[in-house]
ZARO-568965 format. One line per field, with one value per atom (N, C-alpha, C): y, x, z; residue number from 1; atom name. Coordinates in nm, 3 decimals, always signed. Layout:
<rogus>
y	c(Y, ...)
x	c(X, ...)
z	c(Z, ...)
i	c(NUM, ...)
at	c(CA, ...)
</rogus>
This chain:
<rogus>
y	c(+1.109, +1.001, +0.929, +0.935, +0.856, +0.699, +0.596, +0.433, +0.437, +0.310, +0.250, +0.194, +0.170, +0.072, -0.047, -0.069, -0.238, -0.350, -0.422, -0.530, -0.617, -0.629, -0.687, -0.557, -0.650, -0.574, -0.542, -0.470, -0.393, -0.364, -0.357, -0.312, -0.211, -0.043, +0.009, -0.051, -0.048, -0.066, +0.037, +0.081, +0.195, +0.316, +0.436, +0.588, +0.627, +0.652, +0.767, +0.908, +1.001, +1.112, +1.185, +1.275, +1.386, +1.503, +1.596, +1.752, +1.821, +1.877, +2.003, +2.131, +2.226, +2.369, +2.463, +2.504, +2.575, +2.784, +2.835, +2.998, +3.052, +3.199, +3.311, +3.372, +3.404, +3.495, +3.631, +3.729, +3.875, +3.909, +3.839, +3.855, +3.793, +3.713, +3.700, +3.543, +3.489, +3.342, +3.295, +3.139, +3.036, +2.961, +2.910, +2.817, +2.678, +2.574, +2.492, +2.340, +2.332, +2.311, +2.182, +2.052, +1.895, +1.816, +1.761, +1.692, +1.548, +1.477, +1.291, +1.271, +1.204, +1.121, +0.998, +0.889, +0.710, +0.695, +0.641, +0.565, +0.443, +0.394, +0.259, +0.260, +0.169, +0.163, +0.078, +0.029, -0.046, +0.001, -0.037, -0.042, -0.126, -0.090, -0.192, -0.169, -0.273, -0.222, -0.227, -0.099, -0.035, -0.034, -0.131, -0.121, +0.028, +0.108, +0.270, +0.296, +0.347, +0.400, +0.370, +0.195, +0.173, +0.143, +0.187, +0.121, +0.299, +0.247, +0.333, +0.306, +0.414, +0.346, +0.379, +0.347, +0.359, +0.536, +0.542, +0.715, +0.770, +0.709, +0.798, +0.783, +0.909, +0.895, +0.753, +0.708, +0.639, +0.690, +0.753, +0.848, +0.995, +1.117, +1.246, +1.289, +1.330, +1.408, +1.535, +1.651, +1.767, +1.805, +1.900, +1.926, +2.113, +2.111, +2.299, +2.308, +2.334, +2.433, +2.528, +2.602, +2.759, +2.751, +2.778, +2.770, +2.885, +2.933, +3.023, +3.046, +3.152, +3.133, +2.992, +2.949, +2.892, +2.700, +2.725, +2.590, +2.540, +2.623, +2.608, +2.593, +2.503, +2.510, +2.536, +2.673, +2.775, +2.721, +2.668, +2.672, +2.524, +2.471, +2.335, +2.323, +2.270, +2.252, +2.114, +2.019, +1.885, +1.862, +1.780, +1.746, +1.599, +1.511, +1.374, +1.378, +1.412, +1.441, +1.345, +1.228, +1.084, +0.997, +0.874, +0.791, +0.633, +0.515, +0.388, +0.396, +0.438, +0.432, +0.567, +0.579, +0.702, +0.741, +0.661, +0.700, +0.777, +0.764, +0.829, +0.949, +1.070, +1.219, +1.188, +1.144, +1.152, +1.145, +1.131, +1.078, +1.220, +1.276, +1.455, +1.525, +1.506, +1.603, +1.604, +1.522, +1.530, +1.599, +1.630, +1.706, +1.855, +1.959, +2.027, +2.021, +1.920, +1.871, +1.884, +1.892, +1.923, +2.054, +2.159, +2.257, +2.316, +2.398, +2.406, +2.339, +2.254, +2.160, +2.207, +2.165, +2.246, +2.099, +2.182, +2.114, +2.091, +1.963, +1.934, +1.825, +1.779, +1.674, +1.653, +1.473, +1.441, +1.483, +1.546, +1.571, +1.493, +1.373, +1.245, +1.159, +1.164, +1.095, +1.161, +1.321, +1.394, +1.350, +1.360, +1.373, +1.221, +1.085, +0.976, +1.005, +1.035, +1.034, +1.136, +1.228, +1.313, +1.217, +1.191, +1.164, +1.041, +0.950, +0.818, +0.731, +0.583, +0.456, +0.536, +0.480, +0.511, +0.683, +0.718, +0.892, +0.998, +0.904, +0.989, +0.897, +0.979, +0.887, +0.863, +0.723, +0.690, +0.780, +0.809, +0.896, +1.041, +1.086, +1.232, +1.242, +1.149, +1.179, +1.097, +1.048, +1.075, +1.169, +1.255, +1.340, +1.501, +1.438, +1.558, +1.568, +1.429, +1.381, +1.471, +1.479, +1.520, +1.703, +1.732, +1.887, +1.945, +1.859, +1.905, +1.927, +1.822, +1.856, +2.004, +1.991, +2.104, +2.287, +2.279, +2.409, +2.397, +2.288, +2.348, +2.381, +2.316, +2.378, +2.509, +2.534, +2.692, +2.780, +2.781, +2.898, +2.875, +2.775, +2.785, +2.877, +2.844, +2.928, +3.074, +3.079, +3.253, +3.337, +3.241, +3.325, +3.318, +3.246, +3.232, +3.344, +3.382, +3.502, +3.588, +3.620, +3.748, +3.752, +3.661, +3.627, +3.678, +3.811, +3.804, +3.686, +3.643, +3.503, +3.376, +3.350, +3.294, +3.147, +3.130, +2.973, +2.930, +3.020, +2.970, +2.937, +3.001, +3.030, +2.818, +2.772, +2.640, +2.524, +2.529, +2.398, +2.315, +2.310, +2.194, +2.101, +2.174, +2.052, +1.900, +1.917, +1.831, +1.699, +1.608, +1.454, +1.429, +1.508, +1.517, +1.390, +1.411, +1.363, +1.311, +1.226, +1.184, +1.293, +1.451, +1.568, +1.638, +1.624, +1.735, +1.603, +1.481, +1.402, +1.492, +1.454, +1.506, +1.485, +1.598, +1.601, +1.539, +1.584, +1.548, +1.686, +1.666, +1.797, +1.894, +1.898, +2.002, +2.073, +2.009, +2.064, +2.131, +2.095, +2.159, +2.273, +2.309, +2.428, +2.540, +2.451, +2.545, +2.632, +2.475, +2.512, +2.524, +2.611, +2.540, +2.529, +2.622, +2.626, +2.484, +2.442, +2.313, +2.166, +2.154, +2.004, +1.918, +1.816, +1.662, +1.596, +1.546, +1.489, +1.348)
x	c(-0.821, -0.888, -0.979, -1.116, -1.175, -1.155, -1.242, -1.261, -1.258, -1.240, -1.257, -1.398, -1.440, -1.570, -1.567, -1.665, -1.661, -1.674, -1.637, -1.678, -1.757, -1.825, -1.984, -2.097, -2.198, -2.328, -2.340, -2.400, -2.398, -2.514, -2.541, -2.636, -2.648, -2.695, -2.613, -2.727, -2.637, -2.716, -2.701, -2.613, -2.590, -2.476, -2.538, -2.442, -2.421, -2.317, -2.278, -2.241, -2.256, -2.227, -2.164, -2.097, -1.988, -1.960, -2.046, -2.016, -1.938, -1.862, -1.781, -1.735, -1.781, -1.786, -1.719, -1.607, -1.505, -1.566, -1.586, -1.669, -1.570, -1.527, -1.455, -1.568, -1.536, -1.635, -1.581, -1.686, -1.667, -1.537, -1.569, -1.506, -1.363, -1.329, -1.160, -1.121, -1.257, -1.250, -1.313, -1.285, -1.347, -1.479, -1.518, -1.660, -1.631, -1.611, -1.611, -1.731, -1.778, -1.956, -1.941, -1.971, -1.963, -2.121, -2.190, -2.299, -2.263, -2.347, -2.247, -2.408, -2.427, -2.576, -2.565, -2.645, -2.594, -2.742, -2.784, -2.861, -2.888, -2.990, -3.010, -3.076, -3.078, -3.173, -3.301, -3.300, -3.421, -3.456, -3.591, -3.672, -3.601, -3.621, -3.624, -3.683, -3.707, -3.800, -3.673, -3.696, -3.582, -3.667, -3.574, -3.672, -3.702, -3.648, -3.704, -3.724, -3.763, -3.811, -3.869, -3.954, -4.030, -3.998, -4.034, -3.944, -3.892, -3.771, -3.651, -3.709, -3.763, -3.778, -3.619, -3.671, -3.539, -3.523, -3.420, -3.380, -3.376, -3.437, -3.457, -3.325, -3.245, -3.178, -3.170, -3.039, -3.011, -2.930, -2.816, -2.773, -2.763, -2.786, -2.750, -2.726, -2.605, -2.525, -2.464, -2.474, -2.417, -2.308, -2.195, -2.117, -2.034, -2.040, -1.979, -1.863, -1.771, -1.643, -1.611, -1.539, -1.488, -1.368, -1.295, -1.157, -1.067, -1.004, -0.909, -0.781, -0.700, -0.617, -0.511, -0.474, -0.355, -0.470, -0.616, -0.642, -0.701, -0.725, -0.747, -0.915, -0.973, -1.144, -1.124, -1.269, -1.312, -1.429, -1.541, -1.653, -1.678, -1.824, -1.854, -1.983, -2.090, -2.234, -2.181, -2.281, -2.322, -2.428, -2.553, -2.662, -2.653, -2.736, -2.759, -2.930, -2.934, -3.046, -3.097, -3.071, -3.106, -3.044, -3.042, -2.986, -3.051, -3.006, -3.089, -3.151, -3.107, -3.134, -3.196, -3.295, -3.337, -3.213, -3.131, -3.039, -2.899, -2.867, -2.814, -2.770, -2.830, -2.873, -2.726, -2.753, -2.663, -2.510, -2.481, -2.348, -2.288, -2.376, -2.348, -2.302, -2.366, -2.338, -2.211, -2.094, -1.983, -1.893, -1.897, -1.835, -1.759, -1.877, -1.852, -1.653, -1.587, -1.521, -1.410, -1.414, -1.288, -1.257, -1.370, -1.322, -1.152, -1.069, -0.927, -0.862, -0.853, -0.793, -0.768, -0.605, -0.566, -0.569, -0.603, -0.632, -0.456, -0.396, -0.251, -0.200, -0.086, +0.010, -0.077, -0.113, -0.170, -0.297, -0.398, -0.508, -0.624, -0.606, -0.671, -0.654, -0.547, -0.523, -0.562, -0.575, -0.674, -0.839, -0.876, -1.035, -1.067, -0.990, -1.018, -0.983, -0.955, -0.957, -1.063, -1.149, -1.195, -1.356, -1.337, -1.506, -1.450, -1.391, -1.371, -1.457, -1.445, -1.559, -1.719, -1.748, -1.847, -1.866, -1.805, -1.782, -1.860, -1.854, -1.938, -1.963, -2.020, -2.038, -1.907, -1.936, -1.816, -1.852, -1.975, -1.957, -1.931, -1.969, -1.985, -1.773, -1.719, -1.570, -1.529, -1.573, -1.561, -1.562, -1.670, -1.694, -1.596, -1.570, -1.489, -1.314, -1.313, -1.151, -1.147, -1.330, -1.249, -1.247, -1.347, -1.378, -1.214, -1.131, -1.025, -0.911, -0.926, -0.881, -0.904, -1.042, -1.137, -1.101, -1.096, -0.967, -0.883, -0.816, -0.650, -0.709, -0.767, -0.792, -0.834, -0.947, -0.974, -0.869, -0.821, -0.758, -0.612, -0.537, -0.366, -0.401, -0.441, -0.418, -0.504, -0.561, -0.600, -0.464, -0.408, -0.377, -0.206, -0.220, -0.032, -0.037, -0.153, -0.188, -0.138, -0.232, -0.194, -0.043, +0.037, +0.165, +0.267, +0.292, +0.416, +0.526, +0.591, +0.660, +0.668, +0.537, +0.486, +0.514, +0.588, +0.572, +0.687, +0.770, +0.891, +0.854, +0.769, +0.738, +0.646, +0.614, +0.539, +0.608, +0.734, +0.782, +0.793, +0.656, +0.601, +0.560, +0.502, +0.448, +0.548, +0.655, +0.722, +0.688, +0.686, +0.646, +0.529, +0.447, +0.305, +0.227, +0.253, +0.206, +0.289, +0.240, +0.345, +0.426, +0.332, +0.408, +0.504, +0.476, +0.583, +0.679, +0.710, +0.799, +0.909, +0.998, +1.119, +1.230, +1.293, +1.368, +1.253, +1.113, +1.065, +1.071, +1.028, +1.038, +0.946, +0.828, +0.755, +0.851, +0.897, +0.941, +1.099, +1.147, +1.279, +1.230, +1.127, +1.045, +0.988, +0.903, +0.885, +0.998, +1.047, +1.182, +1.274, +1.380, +1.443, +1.569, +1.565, +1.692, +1.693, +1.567, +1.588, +1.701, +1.734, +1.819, +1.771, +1.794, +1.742, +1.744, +1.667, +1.705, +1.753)
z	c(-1.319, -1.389, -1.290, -1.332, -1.237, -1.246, -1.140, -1.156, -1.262, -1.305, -1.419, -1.412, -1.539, -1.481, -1.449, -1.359, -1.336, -1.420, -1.435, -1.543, -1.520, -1.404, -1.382, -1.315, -1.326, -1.314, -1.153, -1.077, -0.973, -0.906, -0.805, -0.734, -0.633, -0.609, -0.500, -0.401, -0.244, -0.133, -0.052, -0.058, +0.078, +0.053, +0.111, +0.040, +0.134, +0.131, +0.252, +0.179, +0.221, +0.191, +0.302, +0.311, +0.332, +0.305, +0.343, +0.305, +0.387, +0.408, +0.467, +0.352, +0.452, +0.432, +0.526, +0.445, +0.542, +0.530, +0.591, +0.624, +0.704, +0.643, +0.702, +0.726, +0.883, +0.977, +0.960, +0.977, +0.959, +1.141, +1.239, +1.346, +1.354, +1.246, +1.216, +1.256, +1.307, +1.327, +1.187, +1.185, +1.077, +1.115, +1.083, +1.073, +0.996, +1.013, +0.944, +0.973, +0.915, +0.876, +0.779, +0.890, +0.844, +0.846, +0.705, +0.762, +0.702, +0.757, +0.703, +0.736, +0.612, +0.612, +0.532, +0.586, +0.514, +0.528, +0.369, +0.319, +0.274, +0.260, +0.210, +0.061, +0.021, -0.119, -0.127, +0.042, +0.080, +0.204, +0.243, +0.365, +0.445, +0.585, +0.665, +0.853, +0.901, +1.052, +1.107, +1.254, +1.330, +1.446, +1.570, +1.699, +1.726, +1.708, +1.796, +1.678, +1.575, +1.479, +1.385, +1.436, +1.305, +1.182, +1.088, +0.919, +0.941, +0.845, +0.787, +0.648, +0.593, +0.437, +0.345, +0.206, +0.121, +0.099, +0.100, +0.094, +0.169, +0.307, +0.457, +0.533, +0.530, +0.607, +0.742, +0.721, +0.875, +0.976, +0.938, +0.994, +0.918, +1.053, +0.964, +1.130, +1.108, +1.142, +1.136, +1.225, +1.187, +1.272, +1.241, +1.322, +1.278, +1.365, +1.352, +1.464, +1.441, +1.500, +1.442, +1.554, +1.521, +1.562, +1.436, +1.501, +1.457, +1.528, +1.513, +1.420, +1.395, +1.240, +1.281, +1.399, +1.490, +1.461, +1.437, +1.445, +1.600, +1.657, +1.810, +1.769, +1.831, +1.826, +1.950, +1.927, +2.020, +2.085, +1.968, +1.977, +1.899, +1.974, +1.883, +1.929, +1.813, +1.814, +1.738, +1.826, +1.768, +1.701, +1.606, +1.624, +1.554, +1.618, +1.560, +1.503, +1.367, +1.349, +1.290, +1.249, +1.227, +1.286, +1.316, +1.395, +1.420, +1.447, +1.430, +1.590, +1.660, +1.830, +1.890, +1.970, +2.016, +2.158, +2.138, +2.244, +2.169, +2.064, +1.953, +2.008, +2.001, +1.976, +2.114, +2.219, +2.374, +2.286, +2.228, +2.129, +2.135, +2.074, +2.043, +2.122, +2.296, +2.343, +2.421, +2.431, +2.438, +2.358, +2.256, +2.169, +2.207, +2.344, +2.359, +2.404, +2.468, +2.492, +2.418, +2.281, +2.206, +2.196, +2.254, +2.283, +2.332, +2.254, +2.334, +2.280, +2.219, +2.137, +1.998, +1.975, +1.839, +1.708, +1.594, +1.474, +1.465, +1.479, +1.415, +1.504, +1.459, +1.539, +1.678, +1.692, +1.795, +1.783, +1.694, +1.741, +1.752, +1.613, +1.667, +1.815, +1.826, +1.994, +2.047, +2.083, +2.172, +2.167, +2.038, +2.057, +2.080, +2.059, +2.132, +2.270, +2.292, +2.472, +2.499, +2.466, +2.493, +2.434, +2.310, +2.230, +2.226, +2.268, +2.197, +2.233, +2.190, +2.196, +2.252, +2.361, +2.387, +2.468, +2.476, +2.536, +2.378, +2.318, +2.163, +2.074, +1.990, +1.852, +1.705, +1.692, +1.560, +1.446, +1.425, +1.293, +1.312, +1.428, +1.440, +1.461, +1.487, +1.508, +1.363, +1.261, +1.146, +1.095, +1.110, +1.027, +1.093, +1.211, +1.242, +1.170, +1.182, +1.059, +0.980, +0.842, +0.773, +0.757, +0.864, +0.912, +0.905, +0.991, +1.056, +0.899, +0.826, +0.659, +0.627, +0.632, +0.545, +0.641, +0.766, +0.870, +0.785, +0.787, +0.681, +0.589, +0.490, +0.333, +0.362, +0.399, +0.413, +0.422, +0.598, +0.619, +0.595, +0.532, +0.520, +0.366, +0.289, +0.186, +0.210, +0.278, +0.258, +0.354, +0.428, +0.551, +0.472, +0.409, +0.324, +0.191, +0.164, +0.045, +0.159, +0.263, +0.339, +0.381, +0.431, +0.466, +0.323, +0.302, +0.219, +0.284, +0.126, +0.154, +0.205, +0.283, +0.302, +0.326, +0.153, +0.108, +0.201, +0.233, +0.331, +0.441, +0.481, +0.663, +0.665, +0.543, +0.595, +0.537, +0.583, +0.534, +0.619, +0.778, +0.845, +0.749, +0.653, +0.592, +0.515, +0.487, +0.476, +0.561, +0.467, +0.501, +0.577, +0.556, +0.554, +0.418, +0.327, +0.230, +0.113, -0.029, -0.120, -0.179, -0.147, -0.293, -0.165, -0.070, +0.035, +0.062, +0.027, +0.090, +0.117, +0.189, +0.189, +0.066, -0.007, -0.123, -0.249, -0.259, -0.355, -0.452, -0.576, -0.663, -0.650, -0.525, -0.506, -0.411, -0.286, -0.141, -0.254, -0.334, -0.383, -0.380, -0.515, -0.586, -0.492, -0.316, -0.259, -0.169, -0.137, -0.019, -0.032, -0.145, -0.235, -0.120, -0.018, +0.117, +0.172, +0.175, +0.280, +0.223, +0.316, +0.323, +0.320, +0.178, +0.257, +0.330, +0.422, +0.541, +0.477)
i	c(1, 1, 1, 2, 2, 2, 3, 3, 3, 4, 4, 4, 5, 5, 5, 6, 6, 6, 7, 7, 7, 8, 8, 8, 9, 9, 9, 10, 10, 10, 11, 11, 11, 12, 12, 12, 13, 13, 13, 14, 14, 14, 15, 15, 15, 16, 16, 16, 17, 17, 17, 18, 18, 18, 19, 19, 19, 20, 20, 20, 21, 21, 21, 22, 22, 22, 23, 23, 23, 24, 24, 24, 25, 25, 25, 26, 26, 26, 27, 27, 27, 28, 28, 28, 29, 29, 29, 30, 30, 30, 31, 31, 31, 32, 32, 32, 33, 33, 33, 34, 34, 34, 35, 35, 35, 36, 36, 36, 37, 37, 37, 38, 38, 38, 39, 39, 39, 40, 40, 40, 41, 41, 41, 42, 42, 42, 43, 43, 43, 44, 44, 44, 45, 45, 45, 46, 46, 46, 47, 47, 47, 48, 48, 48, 49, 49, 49, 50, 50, 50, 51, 51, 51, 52, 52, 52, 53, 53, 53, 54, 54, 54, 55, 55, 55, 56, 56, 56, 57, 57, 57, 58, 58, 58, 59, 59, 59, 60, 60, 60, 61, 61, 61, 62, 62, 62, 63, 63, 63, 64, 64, 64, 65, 65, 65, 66, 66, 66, 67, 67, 67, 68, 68, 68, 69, 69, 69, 70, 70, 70, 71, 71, 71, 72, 72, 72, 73, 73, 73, 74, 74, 74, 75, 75, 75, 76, 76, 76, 77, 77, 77, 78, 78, 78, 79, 79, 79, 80, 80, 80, 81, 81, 81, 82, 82, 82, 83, 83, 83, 84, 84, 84, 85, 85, 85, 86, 86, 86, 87, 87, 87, 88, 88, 88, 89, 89, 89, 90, 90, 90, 91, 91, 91, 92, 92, 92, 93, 93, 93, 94, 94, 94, 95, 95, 95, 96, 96, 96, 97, 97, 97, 98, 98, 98, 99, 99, 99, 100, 100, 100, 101, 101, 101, 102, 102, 102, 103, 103, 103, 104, 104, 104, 105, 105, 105, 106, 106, 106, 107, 107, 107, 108, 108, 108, 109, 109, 109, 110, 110, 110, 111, 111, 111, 112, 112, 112, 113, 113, 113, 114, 114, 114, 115, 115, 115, 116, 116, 116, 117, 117, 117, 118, 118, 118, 119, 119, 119, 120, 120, 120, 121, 121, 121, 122, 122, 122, 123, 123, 123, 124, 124, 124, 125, 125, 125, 126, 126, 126, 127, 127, 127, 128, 128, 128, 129, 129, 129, 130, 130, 130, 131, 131, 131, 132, 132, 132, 133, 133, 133, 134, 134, 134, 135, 135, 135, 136, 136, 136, 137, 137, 137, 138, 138, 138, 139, 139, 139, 140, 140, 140, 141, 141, 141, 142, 142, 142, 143, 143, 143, 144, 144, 144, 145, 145, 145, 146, 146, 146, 147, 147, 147, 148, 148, 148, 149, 149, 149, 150, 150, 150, 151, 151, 151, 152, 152, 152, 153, 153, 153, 154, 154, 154, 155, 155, 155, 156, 156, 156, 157, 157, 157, 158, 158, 158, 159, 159, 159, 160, 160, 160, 161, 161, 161, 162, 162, 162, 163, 163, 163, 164, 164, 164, 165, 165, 165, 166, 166, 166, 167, 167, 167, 168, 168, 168, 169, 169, 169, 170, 170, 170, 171, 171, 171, 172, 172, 172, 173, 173, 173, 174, 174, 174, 175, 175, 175, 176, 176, 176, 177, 177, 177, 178, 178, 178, 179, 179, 179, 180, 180, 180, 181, 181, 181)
at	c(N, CA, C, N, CA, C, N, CA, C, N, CA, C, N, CA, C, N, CA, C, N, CA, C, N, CA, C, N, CA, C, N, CA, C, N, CA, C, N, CA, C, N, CA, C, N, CA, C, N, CA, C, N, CA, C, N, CA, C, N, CA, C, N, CA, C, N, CA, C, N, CA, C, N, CA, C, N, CA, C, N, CA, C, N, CA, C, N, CA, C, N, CA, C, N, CA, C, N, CA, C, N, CA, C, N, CA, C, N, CA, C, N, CA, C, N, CA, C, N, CA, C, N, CA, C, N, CA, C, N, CA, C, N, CA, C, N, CA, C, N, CA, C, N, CA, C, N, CA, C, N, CA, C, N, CA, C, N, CA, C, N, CA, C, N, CA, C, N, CA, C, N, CA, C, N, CA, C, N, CA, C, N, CA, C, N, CA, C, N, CA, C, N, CA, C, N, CA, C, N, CA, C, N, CA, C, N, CA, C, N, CA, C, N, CA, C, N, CA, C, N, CA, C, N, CA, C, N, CA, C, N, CA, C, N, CA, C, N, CA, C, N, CA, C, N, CA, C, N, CA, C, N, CA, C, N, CA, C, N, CA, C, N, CA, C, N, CA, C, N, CA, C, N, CA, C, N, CA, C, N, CA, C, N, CA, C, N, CA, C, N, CA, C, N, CA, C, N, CA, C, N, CA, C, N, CA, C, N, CA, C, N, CA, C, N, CA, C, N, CA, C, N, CA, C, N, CA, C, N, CA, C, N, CA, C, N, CA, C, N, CA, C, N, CA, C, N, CA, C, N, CA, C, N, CA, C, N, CA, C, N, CA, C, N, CA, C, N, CA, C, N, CA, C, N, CA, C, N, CA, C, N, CA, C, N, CA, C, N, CA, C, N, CA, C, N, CA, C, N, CA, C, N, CA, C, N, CA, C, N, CA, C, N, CA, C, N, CA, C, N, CA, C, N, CA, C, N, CA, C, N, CA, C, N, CA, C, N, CA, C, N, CA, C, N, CA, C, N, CA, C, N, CA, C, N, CA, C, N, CA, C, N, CA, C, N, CA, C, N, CA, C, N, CA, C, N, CA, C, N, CA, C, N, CA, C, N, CA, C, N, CA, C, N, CA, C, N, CA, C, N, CA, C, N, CA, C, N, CA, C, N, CA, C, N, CA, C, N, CA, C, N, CA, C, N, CA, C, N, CA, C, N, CA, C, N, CA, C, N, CA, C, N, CA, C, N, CA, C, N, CA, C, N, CA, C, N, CA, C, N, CA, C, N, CA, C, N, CA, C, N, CA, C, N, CA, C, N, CA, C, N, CA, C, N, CA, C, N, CA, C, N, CA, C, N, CA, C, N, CA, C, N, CA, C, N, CA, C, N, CA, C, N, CA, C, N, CA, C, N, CA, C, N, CA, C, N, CA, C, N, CA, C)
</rogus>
């Protein structure tokens, strides 16, 4: 069910958008492919860039990792292809940095110490949040098809979320062995 509607009148000012695109590579690795772009619905003057008109990107952001079936990023391309500062784009190139680093438990506390405050940019480690979602979505379900039985082998996921709580009526259905804690 979506919002409800509002019950007063509205004005938009500003969009952010969020794409991620999770890609099985012919070589047995993943691709997972993040762009984050924020708009205005007005003009306005920007010391390094003059007017920003309405619709023109303020930020656009791209981001690519390759990560392996285990969640390990192999590989990482940054680009800051809009930005309010011509000093911006420098944000990006720390990224190479999360290289080696596995998608799971602790991996936000890794890439702040690695890309955090000023060592990178706040949106480009937004947009990697929800990249790191979009690795699981992809490859847990192709790689749990290939996995005869599978559904047993992932009952990490427990207390992950509201439907895996522990002793909820999904984790019975999948797990039906496991104990309530």
């Amino acid at each position: 069910m979506p919002l409800s509607t509002p019950g007063v009148s509205r004005e938009l000012i500003h969009e952010r958008k969020i794409t991620c695109h999770g890609y099985r590579r012919e070589d047995g690795l993943w691709d997972i492919e993040g762009h984050l772009s924020d708009t205005k619905t007005y003009g306005f003057s920007n010391m390094d860039r003059g007017t920003v008109e309405a619709g023109e990107p303020v930020h656009g952001m791209w981001l690519r990792i390759t990560v392996d079936d285990e969640l390990m990023i192999l590989q990482t391309e940054a680009v800051t292809e809009y930005a309010p500062f011509d000093i911006c784009p420098g944000g990006a190139t720390g990224f190479s940095k999360i290289q080696g680093i596995k998608i799971g438990p602790g991996f936000r506390r890794e890439v702040a110490k690695l890309v955090g405050g000023s060592l990178g940019c706040t949106h480009l480690r937004e947009l990697l949040g929800r990249m790191a979602t979009t690795a699981f979505q992809t490859i847990y379900p192709i790689k749990a098809r290939e996995i005869e039985g599978s559904t047993t082998k992932h009952s990490h996921l427990v207390g992950t979320c509201h439907a895996y709580a522990p002793g909820s009526e999904v984790v019975r259905r999948l797990w039906p062995d496991l104990e309530e804690a």
